[in-house]
Every structure is written in structure tokens, then in C-alpha cells.
C-alpha positions as CSV (number, residue, x, y, z in Angstrom):
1,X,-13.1,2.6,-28.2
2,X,-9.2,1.5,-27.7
3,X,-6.1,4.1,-27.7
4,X,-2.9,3.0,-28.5
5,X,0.0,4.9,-28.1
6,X,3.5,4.1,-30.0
7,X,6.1,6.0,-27.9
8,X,8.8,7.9,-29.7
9,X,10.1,6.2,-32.8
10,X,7.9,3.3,-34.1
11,X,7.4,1.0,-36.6
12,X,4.5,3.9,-37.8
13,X,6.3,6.3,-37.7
14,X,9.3,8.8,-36.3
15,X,6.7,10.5,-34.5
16,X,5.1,9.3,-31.2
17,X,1.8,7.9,-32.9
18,X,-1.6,8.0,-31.2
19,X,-4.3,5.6,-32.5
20,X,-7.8,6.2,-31.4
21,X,-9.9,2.8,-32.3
22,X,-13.5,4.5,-32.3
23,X,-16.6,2.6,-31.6
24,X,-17.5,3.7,-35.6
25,X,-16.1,5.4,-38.6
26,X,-15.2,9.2,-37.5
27,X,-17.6,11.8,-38.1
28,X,-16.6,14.9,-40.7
29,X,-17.3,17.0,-37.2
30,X,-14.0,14.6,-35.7
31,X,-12.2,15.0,-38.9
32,X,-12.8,19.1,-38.6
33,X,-11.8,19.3,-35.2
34,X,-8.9,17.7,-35.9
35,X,-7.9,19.8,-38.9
36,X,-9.0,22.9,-36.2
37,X,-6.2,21.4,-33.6
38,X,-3.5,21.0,-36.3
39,X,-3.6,24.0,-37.9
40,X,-3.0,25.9,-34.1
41,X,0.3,24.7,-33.8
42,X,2.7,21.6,-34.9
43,X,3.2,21.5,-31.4
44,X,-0.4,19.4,-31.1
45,X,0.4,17.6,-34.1
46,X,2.4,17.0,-37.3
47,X,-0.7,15.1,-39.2
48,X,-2.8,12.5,-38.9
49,X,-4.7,10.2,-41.2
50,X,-8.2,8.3,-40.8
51,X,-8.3,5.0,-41.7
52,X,-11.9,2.9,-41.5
53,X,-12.7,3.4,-37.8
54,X,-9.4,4.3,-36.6
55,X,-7.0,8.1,-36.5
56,X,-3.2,7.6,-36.5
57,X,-2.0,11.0,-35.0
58,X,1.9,12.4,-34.5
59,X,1.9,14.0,-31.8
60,X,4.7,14.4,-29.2
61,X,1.9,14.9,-26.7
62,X,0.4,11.7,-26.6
63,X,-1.0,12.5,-23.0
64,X,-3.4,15.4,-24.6
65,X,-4.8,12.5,-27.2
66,X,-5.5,10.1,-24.4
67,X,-7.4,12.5,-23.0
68,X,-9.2,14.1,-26.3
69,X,-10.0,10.6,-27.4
70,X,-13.1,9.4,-25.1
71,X,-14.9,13.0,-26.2
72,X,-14.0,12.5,-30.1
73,X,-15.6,9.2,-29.4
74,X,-18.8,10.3,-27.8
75,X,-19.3,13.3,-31.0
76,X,-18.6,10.8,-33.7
77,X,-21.4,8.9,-31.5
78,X,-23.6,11.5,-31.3
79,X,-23.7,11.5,-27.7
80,X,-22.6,15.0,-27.3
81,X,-22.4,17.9,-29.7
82,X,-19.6,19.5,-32.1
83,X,-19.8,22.9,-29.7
84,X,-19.4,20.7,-26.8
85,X,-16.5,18.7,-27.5
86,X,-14.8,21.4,-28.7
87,X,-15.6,23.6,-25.6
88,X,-13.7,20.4,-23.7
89,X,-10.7,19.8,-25.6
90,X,-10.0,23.9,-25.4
91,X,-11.4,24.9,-22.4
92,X,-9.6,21.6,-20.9
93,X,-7.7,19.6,-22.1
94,X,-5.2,22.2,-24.2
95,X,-5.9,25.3,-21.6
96,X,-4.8,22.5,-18.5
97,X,-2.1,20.7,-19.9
98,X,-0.6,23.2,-22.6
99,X,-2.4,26.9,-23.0
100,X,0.7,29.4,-22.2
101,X,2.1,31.1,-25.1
102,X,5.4,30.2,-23.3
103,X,4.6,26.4,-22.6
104,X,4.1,26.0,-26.3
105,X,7.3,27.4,-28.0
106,X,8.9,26.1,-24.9
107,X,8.1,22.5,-25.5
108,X,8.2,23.1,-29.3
109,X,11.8,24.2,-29.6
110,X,12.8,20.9,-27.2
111,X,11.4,19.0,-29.9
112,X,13.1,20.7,-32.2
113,X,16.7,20.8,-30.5
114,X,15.8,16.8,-30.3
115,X,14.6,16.7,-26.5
116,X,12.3,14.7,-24.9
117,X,8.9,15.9,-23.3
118,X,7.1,14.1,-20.3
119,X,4.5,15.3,-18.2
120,X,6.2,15.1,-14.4
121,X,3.2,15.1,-12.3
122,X,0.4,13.2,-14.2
123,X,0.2,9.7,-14.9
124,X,-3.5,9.9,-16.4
125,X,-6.1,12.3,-16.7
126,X,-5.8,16.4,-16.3
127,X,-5.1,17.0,-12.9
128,X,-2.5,15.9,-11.1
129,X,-4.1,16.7,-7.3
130,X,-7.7,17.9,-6.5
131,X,-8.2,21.2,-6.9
132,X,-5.3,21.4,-9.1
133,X,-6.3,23.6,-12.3
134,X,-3.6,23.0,-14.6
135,X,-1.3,20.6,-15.4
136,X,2.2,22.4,-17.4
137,X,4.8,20.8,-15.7
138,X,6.9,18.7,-18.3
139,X,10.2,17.2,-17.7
140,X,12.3,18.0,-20.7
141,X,15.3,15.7,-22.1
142,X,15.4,12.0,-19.8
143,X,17.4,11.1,-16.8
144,X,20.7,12.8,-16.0
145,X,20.3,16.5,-16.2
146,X,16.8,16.6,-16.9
147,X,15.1,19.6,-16.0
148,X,11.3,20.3,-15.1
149,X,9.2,23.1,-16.4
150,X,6.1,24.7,-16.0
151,X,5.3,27.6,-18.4
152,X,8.9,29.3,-18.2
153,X,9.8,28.6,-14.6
154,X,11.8,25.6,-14.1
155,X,13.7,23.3,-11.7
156,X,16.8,25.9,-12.1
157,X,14.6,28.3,-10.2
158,X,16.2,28.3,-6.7
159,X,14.1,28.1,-3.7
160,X,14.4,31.9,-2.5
161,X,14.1,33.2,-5.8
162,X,10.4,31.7,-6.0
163,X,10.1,32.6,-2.3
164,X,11.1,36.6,-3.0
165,X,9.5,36.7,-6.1
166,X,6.0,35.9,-4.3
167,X,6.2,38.3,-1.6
168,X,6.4,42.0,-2.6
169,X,7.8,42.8,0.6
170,X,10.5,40.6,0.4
171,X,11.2,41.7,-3.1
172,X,11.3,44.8,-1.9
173,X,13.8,44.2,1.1
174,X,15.9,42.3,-1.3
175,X,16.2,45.3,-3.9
176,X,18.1,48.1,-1.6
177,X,20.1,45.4,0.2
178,X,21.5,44.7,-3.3
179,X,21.9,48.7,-3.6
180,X,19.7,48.7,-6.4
181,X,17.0,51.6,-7.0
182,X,13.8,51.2,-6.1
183,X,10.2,53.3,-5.8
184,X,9.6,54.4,-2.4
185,X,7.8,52.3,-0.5
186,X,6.3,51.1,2.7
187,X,3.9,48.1,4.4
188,X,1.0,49.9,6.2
189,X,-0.7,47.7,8.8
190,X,-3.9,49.8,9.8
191,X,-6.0,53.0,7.9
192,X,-5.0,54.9,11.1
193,X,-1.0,54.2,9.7
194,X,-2.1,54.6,6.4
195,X,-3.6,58.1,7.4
196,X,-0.2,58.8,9.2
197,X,2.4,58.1,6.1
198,X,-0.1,59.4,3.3
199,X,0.7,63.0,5.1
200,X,4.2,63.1,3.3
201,X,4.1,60.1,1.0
202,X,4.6,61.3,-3.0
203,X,1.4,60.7,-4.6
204,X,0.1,59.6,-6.5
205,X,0.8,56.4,-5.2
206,X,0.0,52.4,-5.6
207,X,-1.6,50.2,-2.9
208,X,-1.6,46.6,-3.0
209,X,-1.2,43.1,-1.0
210,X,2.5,42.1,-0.6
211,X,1.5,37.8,-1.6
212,X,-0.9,38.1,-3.7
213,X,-0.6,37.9,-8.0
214,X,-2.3,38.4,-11.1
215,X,-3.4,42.4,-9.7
216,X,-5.4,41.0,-7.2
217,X,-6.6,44.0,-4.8
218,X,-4.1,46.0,-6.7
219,X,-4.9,50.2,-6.6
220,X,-3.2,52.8,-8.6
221,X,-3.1,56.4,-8.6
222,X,-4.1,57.2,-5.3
223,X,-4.1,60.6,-4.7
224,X,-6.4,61.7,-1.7
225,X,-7.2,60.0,1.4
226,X,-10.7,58.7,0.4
227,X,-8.6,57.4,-2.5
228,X,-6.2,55.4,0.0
229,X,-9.5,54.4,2.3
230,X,-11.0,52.9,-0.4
231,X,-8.0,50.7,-1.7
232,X,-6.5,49.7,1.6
233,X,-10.6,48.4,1.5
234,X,-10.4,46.3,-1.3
235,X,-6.9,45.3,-0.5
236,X,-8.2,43.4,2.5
237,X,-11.4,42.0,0.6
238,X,-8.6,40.3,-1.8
239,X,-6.7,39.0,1.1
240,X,-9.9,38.0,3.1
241,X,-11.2,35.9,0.1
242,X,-9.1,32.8,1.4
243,X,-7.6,32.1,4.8
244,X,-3.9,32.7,4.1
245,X,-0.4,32.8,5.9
246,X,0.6,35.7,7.3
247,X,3.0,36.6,5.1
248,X,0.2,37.1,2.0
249,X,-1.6,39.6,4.6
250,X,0.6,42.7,4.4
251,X,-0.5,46.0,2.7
252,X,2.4,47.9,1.2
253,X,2.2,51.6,-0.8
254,X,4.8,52.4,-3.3
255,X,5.5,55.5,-5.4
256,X,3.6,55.5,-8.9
257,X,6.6,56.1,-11.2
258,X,4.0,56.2,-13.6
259,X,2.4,59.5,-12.5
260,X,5.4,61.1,-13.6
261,X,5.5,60.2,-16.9
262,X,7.0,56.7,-16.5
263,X,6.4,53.9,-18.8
264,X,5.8,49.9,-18.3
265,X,8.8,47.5,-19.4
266,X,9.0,44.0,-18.7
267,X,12.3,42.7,-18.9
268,X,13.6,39.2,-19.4
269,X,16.5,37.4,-17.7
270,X,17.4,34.2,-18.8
271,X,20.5,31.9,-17.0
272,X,21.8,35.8,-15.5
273,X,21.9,37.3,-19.3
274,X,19.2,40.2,-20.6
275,X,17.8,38.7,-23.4
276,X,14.4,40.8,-24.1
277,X,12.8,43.7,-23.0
278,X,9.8,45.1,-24.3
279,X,7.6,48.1,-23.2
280,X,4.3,47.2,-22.4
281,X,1.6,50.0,-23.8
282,X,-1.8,50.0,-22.0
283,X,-4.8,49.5,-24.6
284,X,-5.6,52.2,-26.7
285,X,-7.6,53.2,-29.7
286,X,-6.9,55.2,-32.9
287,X,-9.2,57.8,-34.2
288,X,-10.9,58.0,-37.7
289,X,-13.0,60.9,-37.2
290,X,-16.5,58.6,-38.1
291,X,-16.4,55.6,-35.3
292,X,-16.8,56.0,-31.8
293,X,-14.8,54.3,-29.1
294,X,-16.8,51.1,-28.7
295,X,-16.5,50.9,-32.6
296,X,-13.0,51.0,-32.8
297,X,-12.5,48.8,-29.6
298,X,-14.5,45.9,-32.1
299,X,-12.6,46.2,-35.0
300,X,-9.4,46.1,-33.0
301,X,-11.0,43.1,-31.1
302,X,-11.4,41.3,-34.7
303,X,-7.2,40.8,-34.9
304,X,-7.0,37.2,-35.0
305,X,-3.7,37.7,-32.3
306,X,-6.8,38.2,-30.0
307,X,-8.9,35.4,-30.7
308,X,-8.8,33.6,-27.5
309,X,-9.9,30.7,-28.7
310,X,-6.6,30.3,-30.4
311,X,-4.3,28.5,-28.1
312,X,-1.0,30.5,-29.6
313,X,-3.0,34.0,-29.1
314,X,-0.5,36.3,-28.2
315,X,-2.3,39.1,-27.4
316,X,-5.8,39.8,-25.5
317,X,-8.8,41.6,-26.5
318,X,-10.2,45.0,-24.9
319,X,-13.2,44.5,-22.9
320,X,-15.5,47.0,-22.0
321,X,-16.2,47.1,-18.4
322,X,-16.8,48.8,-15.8
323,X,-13.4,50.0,-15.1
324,X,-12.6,51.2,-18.4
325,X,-16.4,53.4,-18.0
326,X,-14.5,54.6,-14.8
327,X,-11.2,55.4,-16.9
328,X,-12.8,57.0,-19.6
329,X,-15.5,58.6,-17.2
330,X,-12.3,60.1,-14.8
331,X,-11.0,61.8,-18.5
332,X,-14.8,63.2,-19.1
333,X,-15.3,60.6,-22.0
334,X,-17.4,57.6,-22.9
335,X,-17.5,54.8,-25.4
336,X,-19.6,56.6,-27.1
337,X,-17.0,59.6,-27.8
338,X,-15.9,59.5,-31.8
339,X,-12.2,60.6,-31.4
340,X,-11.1,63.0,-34.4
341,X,-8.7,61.4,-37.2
342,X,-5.9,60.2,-35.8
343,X,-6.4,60.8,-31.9
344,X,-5.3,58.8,-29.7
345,X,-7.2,57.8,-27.1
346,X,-5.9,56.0,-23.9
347,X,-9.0,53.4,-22.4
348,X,-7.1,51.7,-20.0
349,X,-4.8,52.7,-17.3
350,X,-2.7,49.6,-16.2
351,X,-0.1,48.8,-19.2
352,X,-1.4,45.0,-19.0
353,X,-1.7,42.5,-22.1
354,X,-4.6,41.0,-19.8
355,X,-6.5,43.8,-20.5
356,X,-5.8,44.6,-24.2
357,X,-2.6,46.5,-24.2
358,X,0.0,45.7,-26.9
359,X,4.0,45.6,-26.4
360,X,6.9,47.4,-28.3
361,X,10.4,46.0,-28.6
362,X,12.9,47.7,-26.8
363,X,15.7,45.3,-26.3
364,X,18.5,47.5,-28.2
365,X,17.9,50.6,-26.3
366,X,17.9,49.4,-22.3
367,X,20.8,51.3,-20.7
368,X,24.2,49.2,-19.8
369,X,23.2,49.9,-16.3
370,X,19.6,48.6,-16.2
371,X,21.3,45.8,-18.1
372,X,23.1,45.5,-14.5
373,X,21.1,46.1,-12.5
374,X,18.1,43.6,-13.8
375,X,21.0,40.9,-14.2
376,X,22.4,41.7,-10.5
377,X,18.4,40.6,-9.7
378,X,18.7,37.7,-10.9
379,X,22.0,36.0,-10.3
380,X,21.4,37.2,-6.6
381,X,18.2,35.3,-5.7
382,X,19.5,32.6,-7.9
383,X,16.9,32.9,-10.3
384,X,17.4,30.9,-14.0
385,X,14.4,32.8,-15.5
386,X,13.3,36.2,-13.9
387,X,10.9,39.0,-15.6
388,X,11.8,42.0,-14.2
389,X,8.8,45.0,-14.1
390,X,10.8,48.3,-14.6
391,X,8.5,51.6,-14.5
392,X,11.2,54.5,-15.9
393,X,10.9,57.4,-17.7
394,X,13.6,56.6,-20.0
395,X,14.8,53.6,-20.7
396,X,18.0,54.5,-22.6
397,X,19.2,56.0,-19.3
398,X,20.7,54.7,-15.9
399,X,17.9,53.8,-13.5
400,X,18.2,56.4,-10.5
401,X,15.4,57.2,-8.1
402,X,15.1,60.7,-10.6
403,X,13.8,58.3,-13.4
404,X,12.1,54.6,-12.5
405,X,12.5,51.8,-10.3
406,X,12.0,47.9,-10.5
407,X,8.2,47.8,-9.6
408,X,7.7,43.8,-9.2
409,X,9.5,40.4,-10.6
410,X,8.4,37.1,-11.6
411,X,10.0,33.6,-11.8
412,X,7.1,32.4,-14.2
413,X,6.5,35.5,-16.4
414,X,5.0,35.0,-19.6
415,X,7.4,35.1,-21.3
416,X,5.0,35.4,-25.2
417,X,5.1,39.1,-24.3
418,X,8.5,39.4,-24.9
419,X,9.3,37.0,-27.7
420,X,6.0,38.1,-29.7
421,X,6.0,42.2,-29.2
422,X,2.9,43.7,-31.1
423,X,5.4,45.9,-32.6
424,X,9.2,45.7,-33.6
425,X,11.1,42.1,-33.7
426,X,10.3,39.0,-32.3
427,X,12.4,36.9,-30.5
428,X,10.9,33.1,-31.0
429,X,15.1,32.2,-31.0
430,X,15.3,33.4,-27.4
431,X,13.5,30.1,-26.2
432,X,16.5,28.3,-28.4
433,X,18.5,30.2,-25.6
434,X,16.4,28.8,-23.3
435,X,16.8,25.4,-23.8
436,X,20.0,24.8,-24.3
437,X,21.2,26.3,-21.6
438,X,19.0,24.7,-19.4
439,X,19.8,21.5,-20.8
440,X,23.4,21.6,-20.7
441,X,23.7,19.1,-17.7
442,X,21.4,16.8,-19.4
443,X,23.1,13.5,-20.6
444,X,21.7,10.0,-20.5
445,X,22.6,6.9,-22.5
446,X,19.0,5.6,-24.6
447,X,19.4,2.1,-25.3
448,X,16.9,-0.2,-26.7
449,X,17.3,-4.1,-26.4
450,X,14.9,-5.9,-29.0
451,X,14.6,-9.4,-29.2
452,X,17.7,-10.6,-27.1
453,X,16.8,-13.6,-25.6
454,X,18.2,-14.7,-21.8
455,X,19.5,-11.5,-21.0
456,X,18.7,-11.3,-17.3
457,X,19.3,-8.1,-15.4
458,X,22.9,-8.6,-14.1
459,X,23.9,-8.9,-17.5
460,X,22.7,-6.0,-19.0
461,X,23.3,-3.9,-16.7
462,X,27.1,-5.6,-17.0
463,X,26.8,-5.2,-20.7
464,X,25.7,-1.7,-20.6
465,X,28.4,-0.1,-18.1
466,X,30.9,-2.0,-20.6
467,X,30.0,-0.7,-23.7
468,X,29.5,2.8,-21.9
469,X,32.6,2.7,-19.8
470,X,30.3,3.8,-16.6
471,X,31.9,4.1,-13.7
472,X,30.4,2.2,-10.3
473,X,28.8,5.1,-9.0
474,X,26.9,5.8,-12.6
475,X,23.3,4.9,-12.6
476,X,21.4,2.2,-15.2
477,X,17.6,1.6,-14.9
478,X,16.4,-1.2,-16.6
479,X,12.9,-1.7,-18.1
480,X,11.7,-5.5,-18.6
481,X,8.8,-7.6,-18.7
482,X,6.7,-4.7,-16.3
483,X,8.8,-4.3,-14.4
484,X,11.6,-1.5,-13.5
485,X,15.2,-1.9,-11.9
486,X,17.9,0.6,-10.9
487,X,21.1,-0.9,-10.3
488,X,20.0,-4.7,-11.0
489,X,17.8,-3.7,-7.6
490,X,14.5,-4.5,-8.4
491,X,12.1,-1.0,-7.9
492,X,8.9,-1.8,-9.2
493,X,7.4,-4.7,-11.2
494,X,3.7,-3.9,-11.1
495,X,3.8,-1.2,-14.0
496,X,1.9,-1.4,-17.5
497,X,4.9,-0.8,-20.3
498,X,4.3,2.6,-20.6
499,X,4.1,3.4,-17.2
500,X,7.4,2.5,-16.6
501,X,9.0,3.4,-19.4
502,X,8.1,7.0,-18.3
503,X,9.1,6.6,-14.9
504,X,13.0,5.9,-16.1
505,X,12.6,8.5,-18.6
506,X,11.7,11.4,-15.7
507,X,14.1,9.7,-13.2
508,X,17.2,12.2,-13.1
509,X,19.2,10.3,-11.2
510,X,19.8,7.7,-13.9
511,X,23.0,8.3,-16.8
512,X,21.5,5.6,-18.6
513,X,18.4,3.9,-19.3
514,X,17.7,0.6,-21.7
515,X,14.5,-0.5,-22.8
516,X,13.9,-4.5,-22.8
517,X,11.9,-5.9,-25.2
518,X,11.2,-9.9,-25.5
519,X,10.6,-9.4,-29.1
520,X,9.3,-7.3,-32.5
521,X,5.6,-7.6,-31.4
522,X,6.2,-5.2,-28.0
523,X,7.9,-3.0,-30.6
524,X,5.4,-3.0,-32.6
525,X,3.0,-2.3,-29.7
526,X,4.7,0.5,-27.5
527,X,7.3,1.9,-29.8
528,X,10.6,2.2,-29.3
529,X,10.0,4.3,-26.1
530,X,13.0,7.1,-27.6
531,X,12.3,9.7,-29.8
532,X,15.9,9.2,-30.3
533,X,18.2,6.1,-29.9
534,X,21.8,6.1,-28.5
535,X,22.2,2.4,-29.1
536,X,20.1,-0.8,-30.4
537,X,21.2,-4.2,-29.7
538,X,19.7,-6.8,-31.3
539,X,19.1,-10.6,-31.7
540,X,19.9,-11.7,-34.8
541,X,16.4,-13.1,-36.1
542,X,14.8,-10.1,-37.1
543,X,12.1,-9.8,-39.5
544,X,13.1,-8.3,-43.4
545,X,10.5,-5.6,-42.3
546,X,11.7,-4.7,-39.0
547,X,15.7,-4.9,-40.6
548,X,14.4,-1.8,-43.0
549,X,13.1,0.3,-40.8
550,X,15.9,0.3,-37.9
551,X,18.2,0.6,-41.6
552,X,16.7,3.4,-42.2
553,X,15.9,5.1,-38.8
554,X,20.0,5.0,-38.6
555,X,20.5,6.3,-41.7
556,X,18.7,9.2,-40.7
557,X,20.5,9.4,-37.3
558,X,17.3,8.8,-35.1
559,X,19.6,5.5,-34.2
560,X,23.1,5.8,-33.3
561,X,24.1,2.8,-33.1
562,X,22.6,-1.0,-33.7
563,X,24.9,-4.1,-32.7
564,X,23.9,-7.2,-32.8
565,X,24.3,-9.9,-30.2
């Protein structure tokens, strides 16, 4: 088996074009797999075609096929079966390097706004460190001004916004120094305190570790001692899992807002603007007057926005468990209960999409002074991208003490919830938004030299700071014969062609980066390197084939520019 990938434009193609050389024609199970993968999302691929023993694939995530290839291999082989390559290419290689209903429109609308995506950390493979799980961090757009993402946290995300978004206590401290309202709240450090404050603390009330995420040793509606005893328990068992800092040790209670009536919003703050808020409804089931709970729970599990197999899911299905018997149990029900026409029955308590609830657009009727107050948050702790948990009973007033307070916030929230509410409108444009403003430092000269012979380093990099009036302190990386330079100052020249090619392309510091090539044939091999081309210089011995292609790649404004020398 060989791979071949064709970076950017190409000879092939406008596309960055994978080709997977198998060991033998491809099976119809390869061939289904990848109609399965294309279908998803264009964001895996725009087509692909099999030709005798080979698959030419668009893709602008030629890492994921590098990695698919190998198992495609092995199933057209028969060396493993169609259930277990596809268990590896979703349970792996698209759920570590792509599986976030925010990573995908993310990456998808840079492609679409005609910026470049490169995986920062990873050079092959799917982790990037041992132990790592995932690997989501792409650097979007090349050199100057590029930015790095994973899911919807990026490289704008200042420091101390990350660092008070992890710790609820700090988030907490940061919220009244601001003078912005918050739930009551305090970090207990013993039972014997916690037996003290729960005297004249309002209850019910929530207990949970200060650093840890996800709901981890999380308790709600505590309202008796036993209650408090039990989750200050568990609390503990969550911290003790791991050895940790002592920061992630602290137990904090906070005032359920909930308990009085309160609803869940999450709402999104993008570059200090609102852009999308969206009340989050814990899972629930509608009555018919024939089918019981568990009946209804599997024909709402049948929504294919809850196949989780689907890597653009946007919504998750309801599992029975144990804590939903609790729930239901607590409210003298049980799966079994058939709820009379049109009843509707609550199964959940926490207003989580992790646990089957759905969302509601509410952007248009947020108060002016929310609005404020969440964007106050953000600017403050110098946050680009900040979800902001709001529990209130009315979102259409002010936020006061009387009716909510910001319960949490997130520099990585995921963000699907709010552009793809269950109910009302979506927001796909937001990540549009998004980009653009994250981008708009980003600026980088992309120049290709193709067939240019005795063109040594000092003179392109004199060529290039001519013809882009650069000033001396303006940066050009270079790319010839394996080998990278900065400056005319050789860096590296141990790299395979596409190694370095990437490591200009995710270098920030450069404002302009040229590609070398000795002649057509590396073209034809690597690609262009660009999705895009600022300017192609050229020798003037080129083939009538190559001629056409560059003719018409500028007609169509992939290349800006083509002089040749």
C-alpha cells in the first residue's frame, strides 16, 4: 500500500487530493465506507473516485486519510472486518482528530472563507503525546496572524481567562469583583464546616469540586444534611480519583437558582459581542395516553440528531439509568408509568444535552443588561470565546440576585448547542463571525516558484522582499530541495517535502512563505502546497499541460498572480 498526498491545489485537482495505492482493487465494503464518510459532512470530503487499485479523495484533511488508509487496506484485504474498520475510523480517527460539532463547522467555514487548516501538534499518527486522547488543535490561515484552535477555544484565549474559567472558585471571585450578580456561594473545607454553613445556607443548594469539569462529583438539590453528607462524599471520591494540585481540591456550595423556578441558558460570547444564547431544557418525554416512559424514551432515541454514530450529531440520546430510576423514583414514577395525552413528563433533572435534553433559541429576548453583564465577563478575563451558564428566572429581565446568577463559564464550550438549538433558529453564520474575526491579523504572502533554475536562497529571498516591498524586519521562509530557511538562515534541511512545507505554513512569525520547486515533476508529486496562490513565478519551459492548468487555476482566482522569469 502507498499514500500520496497532493497538498492544496494540484495538478488533480483544486482540492488537496489523497491517493491510497491499495495492495488490490478496493472492496464494495471500502467503497461503502467511503460513501458512509462523505455523506456525514463535506468537511471529510468533497468526492472521491476509484480507479483499478487506487482512491483519489478531496479532502482538506489529508492527515485523517493518512491515517484511515492502512485500515481500508487491511478490510479490502480481508484481514479485518467491515464492523471493525469502521469502529476505528469513528471511534478514532474522526472522534480524535475532528468529532466536535464545533471543530467541524469551525474548520468547514475556514475552508469556505478560503483559509488554510493544519493540524499544530501532530506530524503523524493520532496523538500528539502519550496519553493524549484527542488531537483538535488546527492552526487556521498560514504564517502571520495565524491562529490555533481546538474545538472553539483558540490562541486569542488569554492565559487567565483559561485559568478562571477552570477553577470555580476563581470564577467565582472574579464575578463580584467585576460587581456582577452571582448565586450565593461558599468553599467548605470539612463536613464539620459544611454542617456549620448548611444551618443558614438557602437550600436547596448545589455542591461540587471547584477544578474539576464535565459534572464530575457535581450534586444538586441538596436539601437536608444527609443530603450535604452524601455529596461532599462523592465530591471527594471525584477529586481523589487522580492526584491533583491543590487548587482542583476545594469543595464549594452555591445557591440552586433552579429550585426557585430558574431555567438553564448557555450564552455565547464571541470577540466581547453576544452572539447566541439558547435555553437549555433537561430531557423530557411527551405523553400519548398508550406508551409508557421507556416507550417514548425509544422513539425519541430513533431522531437521527441522536445517532451518535453520526459525527455532526447535534443532539444526545436519553439513557435510562440509574439516575433517571432515582429521578423518576424521587417524583413516585417509573419507566413503566404511561403518561396521559399530552403530559409532560420531566426524566431528568440537570438541563444537559449530555444527557438527552434539547435547547430553545432565545437570543432575541436576553435582557440589555445580561447582554452586559455576560459581555463585561468576557472582555475582563480577556476571553475571545466564552460560554456563559446563566440560571434566571426570566431572561427578558435584568439579572439581580431576585432572579438568576451566572452559575459557571467555559473558554471551550460547545459551541453546536447554540448554533443548532432543537427548537427555533439556527445560527451556522455565527461561526462565519467566528472566523473572520479571528483571522483578521492573519496575512502572509503564498508564493510558489516552479521550475526556476539557479535561484539560490539570497536571491529569492531578495526577489521576494522586492516584489512584496517588505520591509527588513518582515519575515520570508523558504522551502527548497528538503530543506527550510528563514531569513536566507538555514533552519532545517533534514525534512521530507511535506514536512516542511507544513512547518512554514504553521510558523506565525513568517509574512511570507515561497515554495521551491526544481521542476513540474515535484508539482506533480506534492501539489502546489496552497490551497490558494498569491503569486507563481515560473521558468519559461513549461509543459502545454502544466501552461493549462496554472491558465486556468488563475482564471478562477485560486492564482493571483503568475510571472515568468
Amino acid at each position: 500500500m502507498k499514500v500520496q498526498v497532493l497538498q492544496g491545489l494540484n495538478l488533480q485537482s483544486q482540492i488537496t487530493t489523497t491517493i491510497i495505492e491499495f495492495d488490490t482493487k478496493p472492496s464494495e465494503h471500502v467503497i461503502s465506507i467511503l460513501e458512509q464518510i462523505r455523506d456525514y459532512h463535506p468537511i471529510f470530503m468533497t468526492k472521491y473516485e476509484a480507479t483499478d487499485n487506487s482512491v483519489y479523495i478531496e479532502s482538506k484533511l489529508p492527515h485523517l486519510w493518512k491515517v484511515v488508509a492502512p485500515v481500508l487496506n487491511e478490510l479490502t484485504t480481508e484481514k479485518i472486518t467491515r464492523e471493525e474498520a469502521e469502529d476505528f475510523i469513528l471511534t478514532k480517527a474522526i472522534k480524535y482528530q475532528v468529532l466536535s460539532m464545533s471543530t467541524i463547522p469551525l474548520l468547514h467555514t475556514a475552508h469556505e472563507l478560503g483559509y488554510e487548516t493544519t493540524q499544530f501538534f501532530i506530524r503523524e499518527g493520532l496523538k500528539p503525546k502519550p496519553g493524549s486522547l484527542y488531537n483538535r488543535y488546527y492552526t487556521i490561515g498560514v504564517g502571520r496572524g495565524s491562529q490555533i484552535t481546538v474545538s472553539i477555544a483558540s490562541s486569542r484565549d488569554a492565559y487567565i481567562s483559561q485559568k478562571t474559567q477552570k477553577d470555580k472558585w476563581l470564577t467565582n471571585t472574579v464575578i463580584p469583583r467585576l460587581g456582577l450578580p452571582i448565586a450565593k456561594w461558599q468553599v467548605v473545607e470539612s463536613k464539620e464546616e459544611l454542617a456549620e454553613v448548611f444551618k443558614d445556607f438557602p437550600k436547596p443548594f448545589v455542591l461540587k469540586p471547584t477544578g474539576l469539569v464535565g459534572g464530575h462529583g457535581v450534586s444538586i438539590n441538596i436539601d437536608t444534611i444527609e443530603k450535604a453528607f452524601r455529596a461532599y462524599d462523592a465530591a471527594e471520591a471525584s477529586i481523589n480519583r487522580k492526584d491533583r494540585p491543590l487548587w482542583q481540591r476545594k469543595i464549594m456550595i452555591q445557591e440552586q437558582v433552579e429550585s426557585h423556578g430558574g431555567e438553564d441558558y448557555r450564552i455565547l460570547v464571541i470577540d466581547g459581542k453576544m452572539e447566541i444564547a439558547t435555553k437549555r431544557v433537561p430531557a423530557f418525554v411527551m405523553g400519548d395516553g398508550e406508551h409508557s416512559i421507556k416507550e417514548l424514551i425509544n422513539e425519541i432515541n430513533k431522531d437521527p440528531r441522536r445517532d451518535i454514530k453520526n459525527p455532526t450529531h447535534t443532539m444526545k440520546p436519553i439513557v435510562i439509568d440509574e439516575m433517571m430510576h432515582d429521578y423518576l423514583g424521587d417524583n413516585n414514577l417509573t419507566v413503566e408509568y404511561v403518561p396521559q395525552k399530552d403530559e409532560k413528563v420531566r426524566v431528568r433533572l440537570p438541563a444537559s444535552m449530555s444527557q438527552g435534553g434539547v435547547t430553545q433559541d432565545v437570543t432575541d429576548q436576553v435582557h440589555p443588561q445580561i447582554k452586559a453583564v455576560v459581555e463585561s465577563l468576557a472582555a475582563s478575563i480577556h476571553a475571545y470565546t466564552l460560554g456563559v451558564d446563566v440560571m434566571c428566572l426570566d431572561i427578558t429581565k435584568p439579572l439581580t440576585r431576585e432572579n438568576g446568577s451566572i452559575i459557571e463559564i467555559n473558554t471551550m464550550p460547545e459551541a453546536y448547542l447554540n448554533l443548532y438549538p432543537t427548537y427555533g433558529k439556527e445560527y451556522a453564520h455565527v461561526m462565519k463571525t467566528y472566523i473572520e474575526k479571528l483571522m483578521r491579523d492573519n496575512k502572509c504572502a503564498k508564493i510558489v516558484i516552479a521550475g526556476v533554475q539557479d535561484l539560490d536562497t539570497v536571491a529569492i529571498d531578495k526577489m521576494v522582499r522586492e516584489k512584496n516591498k517588505f520591509h527588513s524586519d518582515e519575515n520570508v521562509g523558504v522551502y527548497k530541495s528538503g530543506a527550510i530557511y528563514i531569513n536566507k538562515e538555514t533552519i532545517n534541511s533534514e525534512l521530507e517535502t511535506w514536512e516542511a512545507i507544513q512547518a512554514l505554513k504553521i510558523n506565525a512569525s513568517l509574512d511570507a512563505i515561497v515554495l521551491v520547486y526544481e521542476d513540474i515533476e515535484e508539482i506533480e508529486q506534492y501539489g502546489f502546497g496552497f490551497d490558494n496562490v498569491d503569486m507563481l513565478i515560473t521558468g519559461t519551459n513549461l509543459t502545454p499541460d502544466f501552461s493549462q492548468k496554472i491558465s486556468q487555476y488563475s482564471s478562477e482566482g485560486l492564482i493571483q498572480e503568475i510571472i515568468e522569469v
